[in-house]
N, C-alpha and C positions, 0 to 999 in steps of 0.2 A: 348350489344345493347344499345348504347347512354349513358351509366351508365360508368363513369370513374372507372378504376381499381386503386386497391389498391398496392401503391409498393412493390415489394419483399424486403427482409428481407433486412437490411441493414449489415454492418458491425459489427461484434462485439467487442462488449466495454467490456475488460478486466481491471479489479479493481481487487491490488494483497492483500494480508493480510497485516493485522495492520495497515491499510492505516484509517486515520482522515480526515474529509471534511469539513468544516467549512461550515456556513449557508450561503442559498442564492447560493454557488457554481454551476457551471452548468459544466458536463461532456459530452462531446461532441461523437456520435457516432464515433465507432471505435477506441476510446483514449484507449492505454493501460496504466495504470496506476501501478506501481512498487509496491512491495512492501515497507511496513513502510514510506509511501510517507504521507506529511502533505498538503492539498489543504487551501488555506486561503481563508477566507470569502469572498464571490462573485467573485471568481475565475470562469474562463470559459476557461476548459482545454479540449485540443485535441492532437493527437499524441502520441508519446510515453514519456513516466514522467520515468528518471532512476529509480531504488531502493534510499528511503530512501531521496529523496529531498525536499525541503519547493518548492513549487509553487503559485504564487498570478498575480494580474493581468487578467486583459481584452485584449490582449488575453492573457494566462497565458505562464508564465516564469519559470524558475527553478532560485531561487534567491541564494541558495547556498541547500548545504547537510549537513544534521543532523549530520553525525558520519562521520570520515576519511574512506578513503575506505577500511583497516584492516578492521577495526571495522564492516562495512557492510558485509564484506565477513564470519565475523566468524557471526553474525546477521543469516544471510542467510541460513548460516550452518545447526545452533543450530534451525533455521524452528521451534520454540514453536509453531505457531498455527496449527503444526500438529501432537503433543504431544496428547495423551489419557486427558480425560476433569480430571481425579483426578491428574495425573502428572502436570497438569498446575497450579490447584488449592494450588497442593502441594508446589508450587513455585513460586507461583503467586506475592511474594514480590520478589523474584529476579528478576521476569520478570520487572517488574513495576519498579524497581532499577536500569535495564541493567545491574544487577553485570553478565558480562561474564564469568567471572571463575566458578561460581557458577552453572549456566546457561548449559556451556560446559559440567560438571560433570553431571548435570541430563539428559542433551542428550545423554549422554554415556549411562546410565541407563536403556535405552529404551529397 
């Protein structure tokens, strides 16, 4: 009664793992955002962001990708951050290395 309603939910905004955001960025309802994606500083991102891309800009851009796309798909694979928290710790320099050989053998381990 004269009292404006509140809008229903909006879309959801999906942020994948390993993902960086740099300060100031703004993510826009309903962006899904890939994993290992890097957002630069006051970036203002909507849509969908591949796996593993640098994005900067107003509106924001995919300015190029971190790793070839092999490398993404074994990334992808080898999913560490869904590794038990002592397996990661345990590897936590290979992780932070990206040694993939390394990487692949402890995924195997799981």
């Amino acid at each position: 009664e004269g009292r404006p309603s509140m809008p229903g939910p909006g879309p959801d905004t999906i942020i994948g793992h390993d993902v960086w955001i740099g300060q100031g960025a703004r993510i826009l309802p309903g962006a899904h955002i890939g994993s290992g994606v890097i957002i630069g500083a006051g970036a203002v991102v909507g849509g969908r962001v591949p796996d593993y891309a640098v994005v900067v800009g107003n509106p924001g851009r995919v300015v190029r990708h971190r790793f070839a796309p092999d490398t993404i798909a074994r990334l992808l694979q080898i999913a560490w951050w869904d590794w038990p928290i002592d397996h990661i710790l345990k590897h936590e320099a290979a992780i932070c290395g990206g040694d993939l050989p390394v990487l692949e053998a402890a995924a195997a381990t799981i």
